[in-house]
Each structure stands twice: as C-alpha cells, then as structure tokens.
N, CA, C, O and CB atoms as a CASP TS submission, in Angstrom:
PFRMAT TS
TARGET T0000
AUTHOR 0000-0000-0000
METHOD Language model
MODEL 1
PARENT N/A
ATOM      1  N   UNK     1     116.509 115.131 114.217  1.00  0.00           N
ATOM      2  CA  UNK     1     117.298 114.214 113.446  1.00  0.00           C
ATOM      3  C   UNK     1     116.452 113.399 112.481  1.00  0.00           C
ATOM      4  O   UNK     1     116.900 112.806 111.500  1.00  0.00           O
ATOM      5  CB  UNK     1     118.054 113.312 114.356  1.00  0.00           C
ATOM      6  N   UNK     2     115.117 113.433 112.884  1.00  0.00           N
ATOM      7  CA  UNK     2     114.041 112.490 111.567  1.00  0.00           C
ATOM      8  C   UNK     2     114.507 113.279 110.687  1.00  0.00           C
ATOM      9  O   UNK     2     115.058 112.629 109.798  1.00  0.00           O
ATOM     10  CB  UNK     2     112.089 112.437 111.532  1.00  0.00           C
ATOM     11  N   UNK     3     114.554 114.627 110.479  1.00  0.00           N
ATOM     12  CA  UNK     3     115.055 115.296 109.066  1.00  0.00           C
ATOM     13  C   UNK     3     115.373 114.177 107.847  1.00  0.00           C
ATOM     14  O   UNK     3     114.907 113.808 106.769  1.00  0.00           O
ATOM     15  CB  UNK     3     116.564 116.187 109.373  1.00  0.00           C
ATOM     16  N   UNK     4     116.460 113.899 108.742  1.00  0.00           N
ATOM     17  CA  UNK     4     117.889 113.356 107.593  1.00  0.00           C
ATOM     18  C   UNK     4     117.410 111.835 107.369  1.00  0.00           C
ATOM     19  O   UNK     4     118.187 111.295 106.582  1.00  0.00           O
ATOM     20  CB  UNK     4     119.908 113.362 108.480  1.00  0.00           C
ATOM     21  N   UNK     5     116.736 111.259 107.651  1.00  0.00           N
ATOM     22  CA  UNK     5     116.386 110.109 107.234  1.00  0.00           C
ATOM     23  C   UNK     5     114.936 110.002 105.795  1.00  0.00           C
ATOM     24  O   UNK     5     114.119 110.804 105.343  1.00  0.00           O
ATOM     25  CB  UNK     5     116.033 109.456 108.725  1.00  0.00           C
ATOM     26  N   UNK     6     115.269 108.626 105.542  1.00  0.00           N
ATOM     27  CA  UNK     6     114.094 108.437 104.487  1.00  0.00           C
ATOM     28  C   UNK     6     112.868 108.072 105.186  1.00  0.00           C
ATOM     29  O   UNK     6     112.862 107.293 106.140  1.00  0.00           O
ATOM     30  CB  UNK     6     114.390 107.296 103.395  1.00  0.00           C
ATOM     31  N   UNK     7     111.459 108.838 104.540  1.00  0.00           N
ATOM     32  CA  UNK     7     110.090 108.487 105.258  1.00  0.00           C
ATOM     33  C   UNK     7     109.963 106.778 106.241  1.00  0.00           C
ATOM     34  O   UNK     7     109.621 106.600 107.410  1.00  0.00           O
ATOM     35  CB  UNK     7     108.867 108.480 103.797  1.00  0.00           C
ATOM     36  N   UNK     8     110.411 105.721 105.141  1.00  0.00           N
ATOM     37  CA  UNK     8     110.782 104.700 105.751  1.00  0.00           C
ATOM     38  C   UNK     8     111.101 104.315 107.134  1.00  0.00           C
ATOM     39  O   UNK     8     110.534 103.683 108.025  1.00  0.00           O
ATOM     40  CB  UNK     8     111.506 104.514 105.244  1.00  0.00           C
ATOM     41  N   UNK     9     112.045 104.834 107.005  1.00  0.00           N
ATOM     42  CA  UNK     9     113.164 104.859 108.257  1.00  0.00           C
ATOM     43  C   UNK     9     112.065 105.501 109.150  1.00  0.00           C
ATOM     44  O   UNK     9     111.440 104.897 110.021  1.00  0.00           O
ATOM     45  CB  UNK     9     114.850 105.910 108.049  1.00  0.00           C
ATOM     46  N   UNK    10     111.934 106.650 108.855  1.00  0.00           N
ATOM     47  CA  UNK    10     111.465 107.766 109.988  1.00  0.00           C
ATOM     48  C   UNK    10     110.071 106.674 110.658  1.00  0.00           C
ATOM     49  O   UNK    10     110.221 106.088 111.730  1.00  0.00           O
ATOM     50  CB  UNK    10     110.796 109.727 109.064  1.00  0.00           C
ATOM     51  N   UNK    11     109.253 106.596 110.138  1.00  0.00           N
ATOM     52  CA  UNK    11     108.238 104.953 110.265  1.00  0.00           C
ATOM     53  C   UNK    11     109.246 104.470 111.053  1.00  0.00           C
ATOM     54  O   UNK    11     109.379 104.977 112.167  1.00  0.00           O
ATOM     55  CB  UNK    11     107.835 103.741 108.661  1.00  0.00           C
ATOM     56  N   UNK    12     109.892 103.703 110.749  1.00  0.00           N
ATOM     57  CA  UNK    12     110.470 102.425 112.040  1.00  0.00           C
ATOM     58  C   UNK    12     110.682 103.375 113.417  1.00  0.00           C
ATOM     59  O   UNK    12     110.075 103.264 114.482  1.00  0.00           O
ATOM     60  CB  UNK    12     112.425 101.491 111.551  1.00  0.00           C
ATOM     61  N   UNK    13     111.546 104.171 113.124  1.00  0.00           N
ATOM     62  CA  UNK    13     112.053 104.916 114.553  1.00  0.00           C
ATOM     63  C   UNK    13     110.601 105.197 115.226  1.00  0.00           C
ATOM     64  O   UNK    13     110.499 104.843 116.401  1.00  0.00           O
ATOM     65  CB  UNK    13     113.069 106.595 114.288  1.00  0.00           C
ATOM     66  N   UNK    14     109.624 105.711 114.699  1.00  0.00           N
ATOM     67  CA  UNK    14     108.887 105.998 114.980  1.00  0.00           C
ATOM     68  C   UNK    14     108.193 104.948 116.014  1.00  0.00           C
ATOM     69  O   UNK    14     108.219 104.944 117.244  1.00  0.00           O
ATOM     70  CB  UNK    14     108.498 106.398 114.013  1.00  0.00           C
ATOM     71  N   UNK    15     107.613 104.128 115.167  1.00  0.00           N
ATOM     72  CA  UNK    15     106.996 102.673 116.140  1.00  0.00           C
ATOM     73  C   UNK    15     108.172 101.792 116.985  1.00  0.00           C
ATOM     74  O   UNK    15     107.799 100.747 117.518  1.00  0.00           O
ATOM     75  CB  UNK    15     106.228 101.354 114.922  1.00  0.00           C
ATOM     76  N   UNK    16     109.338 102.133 117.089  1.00  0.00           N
ATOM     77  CA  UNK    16     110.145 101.761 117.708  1.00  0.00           C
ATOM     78  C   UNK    16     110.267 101.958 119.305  1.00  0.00           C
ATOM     79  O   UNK    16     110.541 101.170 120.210  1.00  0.00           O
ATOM     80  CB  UNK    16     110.954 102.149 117.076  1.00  0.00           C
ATOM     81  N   UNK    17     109.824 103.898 119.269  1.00  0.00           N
ATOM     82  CA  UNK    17     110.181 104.581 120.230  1.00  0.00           C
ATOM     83  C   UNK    17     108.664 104.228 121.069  1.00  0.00           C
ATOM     84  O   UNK    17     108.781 104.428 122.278  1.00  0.00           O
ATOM     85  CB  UNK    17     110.673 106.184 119.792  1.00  0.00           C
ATOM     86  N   UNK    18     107.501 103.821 120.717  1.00  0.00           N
ATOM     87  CA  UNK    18     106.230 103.649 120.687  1.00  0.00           C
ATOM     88  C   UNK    18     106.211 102.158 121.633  1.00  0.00           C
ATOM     89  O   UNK    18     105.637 101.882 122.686  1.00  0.00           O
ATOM     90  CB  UNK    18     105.640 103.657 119.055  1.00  0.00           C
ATOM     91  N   UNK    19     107.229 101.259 120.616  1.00  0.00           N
ATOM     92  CA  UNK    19     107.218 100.269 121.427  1.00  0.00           C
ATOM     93  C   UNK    19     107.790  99.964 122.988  1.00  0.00           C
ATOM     94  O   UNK    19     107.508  99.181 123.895  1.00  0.00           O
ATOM     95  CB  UNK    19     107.659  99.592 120.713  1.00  0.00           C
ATOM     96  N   UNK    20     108.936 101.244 122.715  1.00  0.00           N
ATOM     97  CA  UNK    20     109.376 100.875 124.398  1.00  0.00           C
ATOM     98  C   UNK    20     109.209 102.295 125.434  1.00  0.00           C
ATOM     99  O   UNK    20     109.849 102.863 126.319  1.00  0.00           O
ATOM    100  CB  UNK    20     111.332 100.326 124.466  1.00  0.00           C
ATOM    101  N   UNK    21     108.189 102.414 124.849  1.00  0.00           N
ATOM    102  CA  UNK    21     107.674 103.906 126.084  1.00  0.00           C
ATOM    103  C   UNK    21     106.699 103.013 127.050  1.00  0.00           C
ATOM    104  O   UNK    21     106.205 101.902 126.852  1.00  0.00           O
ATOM    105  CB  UNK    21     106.426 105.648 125.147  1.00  0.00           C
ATOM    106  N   UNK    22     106.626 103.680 127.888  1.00  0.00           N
ATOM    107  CA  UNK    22     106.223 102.828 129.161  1.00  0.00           C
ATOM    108  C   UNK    22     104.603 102.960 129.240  1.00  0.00           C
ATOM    109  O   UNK    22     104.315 103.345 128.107  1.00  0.00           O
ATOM    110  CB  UNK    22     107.007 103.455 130.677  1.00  0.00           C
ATOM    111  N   UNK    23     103.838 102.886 129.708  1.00  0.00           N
ATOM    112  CA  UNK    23     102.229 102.644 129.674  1.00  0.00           C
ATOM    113  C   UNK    23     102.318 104.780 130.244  1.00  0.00           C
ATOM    114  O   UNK    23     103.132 105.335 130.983  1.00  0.00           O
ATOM    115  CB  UNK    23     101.306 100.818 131.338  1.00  0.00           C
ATOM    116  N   UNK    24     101.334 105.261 129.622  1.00  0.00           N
ATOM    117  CA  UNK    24     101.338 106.538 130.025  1.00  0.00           C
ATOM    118  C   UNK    24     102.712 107.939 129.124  1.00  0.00           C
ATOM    119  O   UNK    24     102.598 109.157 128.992  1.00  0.00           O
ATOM    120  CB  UNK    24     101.598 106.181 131.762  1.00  0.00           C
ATOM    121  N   UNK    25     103.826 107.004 128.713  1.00  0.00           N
ATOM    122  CA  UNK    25     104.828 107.708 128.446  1.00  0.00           C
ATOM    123  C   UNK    25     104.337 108.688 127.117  1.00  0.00           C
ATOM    124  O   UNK    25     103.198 108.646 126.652  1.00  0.00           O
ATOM    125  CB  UNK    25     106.054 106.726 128.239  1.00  0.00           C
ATOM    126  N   UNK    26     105.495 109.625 126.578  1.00  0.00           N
ATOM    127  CA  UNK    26     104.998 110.543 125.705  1.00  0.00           C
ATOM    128  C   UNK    26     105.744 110.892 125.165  1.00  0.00           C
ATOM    129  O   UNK    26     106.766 111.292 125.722  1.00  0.00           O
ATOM    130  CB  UNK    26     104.423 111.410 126.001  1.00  0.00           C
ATOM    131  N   UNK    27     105.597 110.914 123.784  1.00  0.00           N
ATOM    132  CA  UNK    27     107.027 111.094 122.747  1.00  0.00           C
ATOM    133  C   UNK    27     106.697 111.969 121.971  1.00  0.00           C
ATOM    134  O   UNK    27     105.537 111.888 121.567  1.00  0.00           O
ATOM    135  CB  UNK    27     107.571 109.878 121.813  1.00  0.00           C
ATOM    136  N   UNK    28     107.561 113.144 121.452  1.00  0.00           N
ATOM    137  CA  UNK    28     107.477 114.692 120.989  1.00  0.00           C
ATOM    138  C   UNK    28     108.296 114.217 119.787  1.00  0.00           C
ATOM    139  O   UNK    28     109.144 113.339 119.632  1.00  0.00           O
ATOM    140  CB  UNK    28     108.200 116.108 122.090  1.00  0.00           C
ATOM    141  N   UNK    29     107.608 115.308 118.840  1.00  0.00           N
ATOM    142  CA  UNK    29     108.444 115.792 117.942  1.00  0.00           C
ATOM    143  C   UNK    29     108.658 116.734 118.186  1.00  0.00           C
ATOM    144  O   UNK    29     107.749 117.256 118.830  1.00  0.00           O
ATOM    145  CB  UNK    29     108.241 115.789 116.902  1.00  0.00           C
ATOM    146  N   UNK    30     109.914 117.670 117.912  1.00  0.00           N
ATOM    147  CA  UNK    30     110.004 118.865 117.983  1.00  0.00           C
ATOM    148  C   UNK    30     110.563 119.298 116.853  1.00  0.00           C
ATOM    149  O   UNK    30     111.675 119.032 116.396  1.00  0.00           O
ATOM    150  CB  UNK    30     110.558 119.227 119.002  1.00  0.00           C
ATOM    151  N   UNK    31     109.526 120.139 116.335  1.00  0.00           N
ATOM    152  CA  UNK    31     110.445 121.008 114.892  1.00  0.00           C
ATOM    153  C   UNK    31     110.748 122.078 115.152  1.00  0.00           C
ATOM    154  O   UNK    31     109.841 122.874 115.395  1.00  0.00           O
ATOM    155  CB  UNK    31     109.771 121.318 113.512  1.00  0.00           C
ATOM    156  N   UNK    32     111.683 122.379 115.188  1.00  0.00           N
ATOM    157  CA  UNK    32     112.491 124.144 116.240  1.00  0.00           C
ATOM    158  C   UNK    32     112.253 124.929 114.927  1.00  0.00           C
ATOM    159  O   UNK    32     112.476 126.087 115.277  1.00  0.00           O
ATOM    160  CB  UNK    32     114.911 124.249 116.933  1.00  0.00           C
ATOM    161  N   UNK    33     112.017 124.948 113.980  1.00  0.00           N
ATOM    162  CA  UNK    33     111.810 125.917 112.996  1.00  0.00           C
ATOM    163  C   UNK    33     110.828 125.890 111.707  1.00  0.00           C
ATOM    164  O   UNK    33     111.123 126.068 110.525  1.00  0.00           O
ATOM    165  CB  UNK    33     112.966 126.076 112.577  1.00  0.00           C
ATOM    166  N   UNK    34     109.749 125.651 112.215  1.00  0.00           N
ATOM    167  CA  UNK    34     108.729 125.038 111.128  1.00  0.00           C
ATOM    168  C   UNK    34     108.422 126.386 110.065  1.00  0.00           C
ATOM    169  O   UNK    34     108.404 127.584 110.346  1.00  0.00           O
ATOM    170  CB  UNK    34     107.083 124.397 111.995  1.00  0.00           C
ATOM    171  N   UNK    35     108.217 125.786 108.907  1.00  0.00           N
ATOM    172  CA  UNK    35     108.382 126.794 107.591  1.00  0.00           C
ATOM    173  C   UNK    35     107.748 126.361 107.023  1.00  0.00           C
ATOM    174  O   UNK    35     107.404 125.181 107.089  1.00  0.00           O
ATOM    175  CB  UNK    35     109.484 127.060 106.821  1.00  0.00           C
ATOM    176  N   UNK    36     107.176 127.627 105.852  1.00  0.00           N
ATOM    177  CA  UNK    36     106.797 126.477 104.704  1.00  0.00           C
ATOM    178  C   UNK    36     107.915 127.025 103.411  1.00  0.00           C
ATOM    179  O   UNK    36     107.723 128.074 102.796  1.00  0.00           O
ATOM    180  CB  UNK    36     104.743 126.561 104.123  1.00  0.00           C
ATOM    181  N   UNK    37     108.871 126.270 103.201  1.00  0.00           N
ATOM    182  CA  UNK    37     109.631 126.743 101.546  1.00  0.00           C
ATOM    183  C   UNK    37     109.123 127.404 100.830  1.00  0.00           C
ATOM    184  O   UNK    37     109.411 128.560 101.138  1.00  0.00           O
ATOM    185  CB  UNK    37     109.898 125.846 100.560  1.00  0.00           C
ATOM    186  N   UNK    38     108.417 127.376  99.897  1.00  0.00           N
ATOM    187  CA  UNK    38     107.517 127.997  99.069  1.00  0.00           C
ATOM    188  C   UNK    38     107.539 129.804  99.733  1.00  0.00           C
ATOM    189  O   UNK    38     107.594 130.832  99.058  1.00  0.00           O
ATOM    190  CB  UNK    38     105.882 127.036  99.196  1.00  0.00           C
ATOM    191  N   UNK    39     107.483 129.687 101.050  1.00  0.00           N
ATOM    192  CA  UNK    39     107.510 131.364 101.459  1.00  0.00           C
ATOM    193  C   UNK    39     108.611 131.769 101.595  1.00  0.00           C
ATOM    194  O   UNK    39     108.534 132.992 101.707  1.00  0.00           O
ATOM    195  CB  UNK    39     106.894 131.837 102.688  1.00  0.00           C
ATOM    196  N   UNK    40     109.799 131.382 101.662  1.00  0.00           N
ATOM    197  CA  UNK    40     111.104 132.006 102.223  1.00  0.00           C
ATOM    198  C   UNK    40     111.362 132.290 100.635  1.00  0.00           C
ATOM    199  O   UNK    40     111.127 131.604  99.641  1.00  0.00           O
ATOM    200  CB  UNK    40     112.376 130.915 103.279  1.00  0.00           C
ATOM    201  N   UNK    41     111.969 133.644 100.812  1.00  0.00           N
ATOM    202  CA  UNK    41     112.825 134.305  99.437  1.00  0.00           C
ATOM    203  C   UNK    41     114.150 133.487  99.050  1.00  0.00           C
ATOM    204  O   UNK    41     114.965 132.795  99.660  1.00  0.00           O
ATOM    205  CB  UNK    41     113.400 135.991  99.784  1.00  0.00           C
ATOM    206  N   UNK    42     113.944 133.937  97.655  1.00  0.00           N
ATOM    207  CA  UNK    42     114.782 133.004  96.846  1.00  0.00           C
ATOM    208  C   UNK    42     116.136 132.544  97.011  1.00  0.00           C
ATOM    209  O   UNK    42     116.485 131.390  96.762  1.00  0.00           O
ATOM    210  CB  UNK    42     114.833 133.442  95.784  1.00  0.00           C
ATOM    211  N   UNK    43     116.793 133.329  97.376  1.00  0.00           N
ATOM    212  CA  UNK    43     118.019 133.501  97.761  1.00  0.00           C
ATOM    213  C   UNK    43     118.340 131.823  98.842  1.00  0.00           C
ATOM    214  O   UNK    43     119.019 130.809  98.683  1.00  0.00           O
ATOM    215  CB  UNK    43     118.057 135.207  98.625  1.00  0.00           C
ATOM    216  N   UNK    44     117.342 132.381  99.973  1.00  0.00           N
ATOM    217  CA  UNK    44     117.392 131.398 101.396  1.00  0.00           C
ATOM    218  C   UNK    44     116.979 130.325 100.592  1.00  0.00           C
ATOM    219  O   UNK    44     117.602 129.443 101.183  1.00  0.00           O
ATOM    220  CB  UNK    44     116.294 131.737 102.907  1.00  0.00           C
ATOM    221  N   UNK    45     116.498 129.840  99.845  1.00  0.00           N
ATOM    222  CA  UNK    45     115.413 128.830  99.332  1.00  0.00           C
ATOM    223  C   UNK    45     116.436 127.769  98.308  1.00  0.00           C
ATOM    224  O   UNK    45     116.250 126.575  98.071  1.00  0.00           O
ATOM    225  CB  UNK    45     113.958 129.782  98.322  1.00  0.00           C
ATOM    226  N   UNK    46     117.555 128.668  97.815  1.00  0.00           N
ATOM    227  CA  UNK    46     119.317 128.172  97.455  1.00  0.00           C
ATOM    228  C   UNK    46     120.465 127.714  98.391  1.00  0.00           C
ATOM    229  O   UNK    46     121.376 126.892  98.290  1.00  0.00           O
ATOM    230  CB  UNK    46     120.063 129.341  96.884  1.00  0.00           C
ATOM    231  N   UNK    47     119.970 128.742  99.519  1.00  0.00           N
ATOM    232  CA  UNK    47     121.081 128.297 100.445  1.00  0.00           C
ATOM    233  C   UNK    47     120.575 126.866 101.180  1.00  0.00           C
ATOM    234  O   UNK    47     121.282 125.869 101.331  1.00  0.00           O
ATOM    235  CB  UNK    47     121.405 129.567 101.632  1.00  0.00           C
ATOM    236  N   UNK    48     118.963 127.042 101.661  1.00  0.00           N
ATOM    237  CA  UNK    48     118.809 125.648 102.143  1.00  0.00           C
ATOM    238  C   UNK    48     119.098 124.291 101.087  1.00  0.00           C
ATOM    239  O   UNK    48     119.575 123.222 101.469  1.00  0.00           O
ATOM    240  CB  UNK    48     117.326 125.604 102.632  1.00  0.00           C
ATOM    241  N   UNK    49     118.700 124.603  99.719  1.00  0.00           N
ATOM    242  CA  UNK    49     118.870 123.586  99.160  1.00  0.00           C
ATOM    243  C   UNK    49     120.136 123.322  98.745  1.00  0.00           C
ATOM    244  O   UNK    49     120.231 122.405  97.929  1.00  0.00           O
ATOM    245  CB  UNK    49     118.121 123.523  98.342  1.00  0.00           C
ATOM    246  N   UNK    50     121.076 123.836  99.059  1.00  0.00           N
ATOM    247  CA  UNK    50     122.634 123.407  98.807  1.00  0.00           C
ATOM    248  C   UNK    50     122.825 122.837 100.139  1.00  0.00           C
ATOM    249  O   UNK    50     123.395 121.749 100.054  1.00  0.00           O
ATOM    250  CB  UNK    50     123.832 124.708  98.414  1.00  0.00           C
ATOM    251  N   UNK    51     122.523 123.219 101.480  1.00  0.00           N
ATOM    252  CA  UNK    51     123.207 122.638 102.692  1.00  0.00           C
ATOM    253  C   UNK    51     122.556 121.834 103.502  1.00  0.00           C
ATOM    254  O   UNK    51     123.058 121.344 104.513  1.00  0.00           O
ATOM    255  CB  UNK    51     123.653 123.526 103.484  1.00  0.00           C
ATOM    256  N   UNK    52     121.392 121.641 103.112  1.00  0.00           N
ATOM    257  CA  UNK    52     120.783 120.788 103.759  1.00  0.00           C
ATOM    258  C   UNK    52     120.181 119.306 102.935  1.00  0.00           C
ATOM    259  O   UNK    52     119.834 119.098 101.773  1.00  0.00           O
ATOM    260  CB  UNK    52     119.794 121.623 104.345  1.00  0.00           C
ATOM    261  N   UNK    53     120.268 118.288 104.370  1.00  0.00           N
ATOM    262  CA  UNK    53     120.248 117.028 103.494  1.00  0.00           C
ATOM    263  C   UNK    53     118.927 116.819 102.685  1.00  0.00           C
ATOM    264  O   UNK    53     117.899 117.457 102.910  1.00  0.00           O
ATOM    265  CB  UNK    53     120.464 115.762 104.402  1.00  0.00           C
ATOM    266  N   UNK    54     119.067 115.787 101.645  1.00  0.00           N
ATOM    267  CA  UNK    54     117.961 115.950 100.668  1.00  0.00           C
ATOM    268  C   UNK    54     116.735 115.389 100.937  1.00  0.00           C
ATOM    269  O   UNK    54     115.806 115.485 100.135  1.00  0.00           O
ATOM    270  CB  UNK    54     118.289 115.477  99.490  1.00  0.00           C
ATOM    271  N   UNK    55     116.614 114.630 102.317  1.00  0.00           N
ATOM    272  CA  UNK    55     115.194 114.496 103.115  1.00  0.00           C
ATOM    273  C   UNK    55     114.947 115.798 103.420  1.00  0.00           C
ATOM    274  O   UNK    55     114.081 116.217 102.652  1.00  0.00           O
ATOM    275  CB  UNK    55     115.150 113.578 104.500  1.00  0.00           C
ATOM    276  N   UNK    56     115.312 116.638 104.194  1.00  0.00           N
ATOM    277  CA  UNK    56     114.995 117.780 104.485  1.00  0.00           C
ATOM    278  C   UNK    56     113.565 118.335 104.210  1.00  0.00           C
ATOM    279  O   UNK    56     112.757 118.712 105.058  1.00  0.00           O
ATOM    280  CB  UNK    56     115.866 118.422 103.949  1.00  0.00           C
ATOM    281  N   UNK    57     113.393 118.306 102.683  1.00  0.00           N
ATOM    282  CA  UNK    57     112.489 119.090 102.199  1.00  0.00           C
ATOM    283  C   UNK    57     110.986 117.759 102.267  1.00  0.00           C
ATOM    284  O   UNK    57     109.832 118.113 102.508  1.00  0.00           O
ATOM    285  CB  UNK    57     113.134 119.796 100.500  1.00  0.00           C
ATOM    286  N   UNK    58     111.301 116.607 102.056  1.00  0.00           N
ATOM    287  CA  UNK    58     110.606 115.748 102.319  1.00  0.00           C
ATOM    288  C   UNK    58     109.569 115.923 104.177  1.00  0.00           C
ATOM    289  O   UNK    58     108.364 115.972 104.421  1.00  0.00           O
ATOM    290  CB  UNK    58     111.729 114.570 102.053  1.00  0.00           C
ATOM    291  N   UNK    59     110.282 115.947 104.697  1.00  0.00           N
ATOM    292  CA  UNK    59     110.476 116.064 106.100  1.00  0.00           C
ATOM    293  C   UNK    59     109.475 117.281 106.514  1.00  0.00           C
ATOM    294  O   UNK    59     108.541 117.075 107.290  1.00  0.00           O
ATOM    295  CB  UNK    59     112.095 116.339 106.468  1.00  0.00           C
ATOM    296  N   UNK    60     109.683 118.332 106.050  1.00  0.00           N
ATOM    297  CA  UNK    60     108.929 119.596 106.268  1.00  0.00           C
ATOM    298  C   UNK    60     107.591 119.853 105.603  1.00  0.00           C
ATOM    299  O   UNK    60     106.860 120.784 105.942  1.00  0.00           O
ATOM    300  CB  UNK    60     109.747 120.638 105.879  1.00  0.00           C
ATOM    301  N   UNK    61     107.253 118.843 104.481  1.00  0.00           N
ATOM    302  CA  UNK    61     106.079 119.014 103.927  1.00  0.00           C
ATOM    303  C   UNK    61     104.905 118.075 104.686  1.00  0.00           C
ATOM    304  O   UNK    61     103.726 118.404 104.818  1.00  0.00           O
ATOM    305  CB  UNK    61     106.275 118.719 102.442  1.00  0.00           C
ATOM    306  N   UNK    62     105.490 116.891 105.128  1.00  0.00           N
ATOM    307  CA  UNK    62     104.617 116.410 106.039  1.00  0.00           C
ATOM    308  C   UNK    62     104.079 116.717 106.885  1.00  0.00           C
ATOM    309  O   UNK    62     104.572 117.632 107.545  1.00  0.00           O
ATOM    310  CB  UNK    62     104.813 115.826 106.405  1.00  0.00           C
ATOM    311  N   UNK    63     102.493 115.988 107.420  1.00  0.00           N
ATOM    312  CA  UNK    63     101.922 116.448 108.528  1.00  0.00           C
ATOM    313  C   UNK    63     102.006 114.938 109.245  1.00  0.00           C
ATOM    314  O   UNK    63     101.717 113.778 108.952  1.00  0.00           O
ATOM    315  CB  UNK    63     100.385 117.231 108.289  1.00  0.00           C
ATOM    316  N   UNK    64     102.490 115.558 110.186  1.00  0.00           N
ATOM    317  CA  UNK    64     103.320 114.136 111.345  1.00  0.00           C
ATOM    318  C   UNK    64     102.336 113.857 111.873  1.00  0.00           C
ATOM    319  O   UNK    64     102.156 112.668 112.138  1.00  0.00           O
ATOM    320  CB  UNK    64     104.574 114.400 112.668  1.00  0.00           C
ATOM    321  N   UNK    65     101.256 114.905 112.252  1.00  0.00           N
ATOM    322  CA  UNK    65      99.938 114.474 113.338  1.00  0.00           C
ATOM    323  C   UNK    65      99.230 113.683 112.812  1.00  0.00           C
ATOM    324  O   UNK    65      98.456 113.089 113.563  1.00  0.00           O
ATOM    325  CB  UNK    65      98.940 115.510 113.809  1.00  0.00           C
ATOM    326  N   UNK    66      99.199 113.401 111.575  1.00  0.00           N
ATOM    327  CA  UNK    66      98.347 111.844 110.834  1.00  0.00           C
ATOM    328  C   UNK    66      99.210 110.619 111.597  1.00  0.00           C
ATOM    329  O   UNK    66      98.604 109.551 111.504  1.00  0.00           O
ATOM    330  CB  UNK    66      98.618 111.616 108.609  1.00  0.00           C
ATOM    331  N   UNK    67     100.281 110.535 112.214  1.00  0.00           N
ATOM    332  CA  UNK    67     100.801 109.671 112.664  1.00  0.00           C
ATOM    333  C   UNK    67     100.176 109.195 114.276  1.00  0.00           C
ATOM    334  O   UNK    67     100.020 108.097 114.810  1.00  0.00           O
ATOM    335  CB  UNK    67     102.122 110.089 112.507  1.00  0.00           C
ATOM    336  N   UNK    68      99.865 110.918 114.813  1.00  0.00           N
ATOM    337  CA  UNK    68      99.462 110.229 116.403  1.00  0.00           C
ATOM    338  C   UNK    68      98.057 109.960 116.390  1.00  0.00           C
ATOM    339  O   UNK    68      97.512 109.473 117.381  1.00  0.00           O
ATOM    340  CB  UNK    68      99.739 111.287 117.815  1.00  0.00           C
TER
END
C-alpha cells in the first residue's frame, strides 16, 4: 500500500511504524513484484501506466534499503 502514497507520506508511515515496534520488533517491506519499467514491453508499460496510481512509478524506482 506505500505504492499509492506520496514519498512524504510514505516517510511518516514509515517512522511511525518504527516508533511503536517494540524493542527487538521487525518491520518488512514487501514488494510482491519488483521490476524495473524500462524492461517490460511496450504494450505492458501502457497498461501499467493507465491503471495504476501515479506514485506507482515513483515507488518502484526507489531503493528503500537507504532507509534501514
């Protein structure tokens, strides 16, 4: 669900979930389908960008592990 939000946002949730994990606790991202755009054929590369929200592409270019 970080997808659909702005980098911003995704930051707060982030140190949010940070703040109330317990001493030891452990918080995942999970990207169930990591890609890079640029490789998927053209066609797919229309369909994502018509149906998916417009963080999306924001979202997938990042490297989240600068965060942990």
């Amino acid at each position: 669900m970080l997808h659909g939000f702005p980098q911003n946002i995704r930051e707060r949730v982030i140190k949010n979930v940070f703040e109330v994990l317990k001493n030891g606790g452990v918080f995942f991202i999970l990207d169930y389908n990591e890609f890079d755009k640029d490789l998927m054929p053209f066609y797919l590369r229309i369909l994502f960008k018509l149906i998916e929200c417009p963080y999306a592409f924001d979202f997938i270019e990042k490297d989240w592990n600068i965060f942990f």
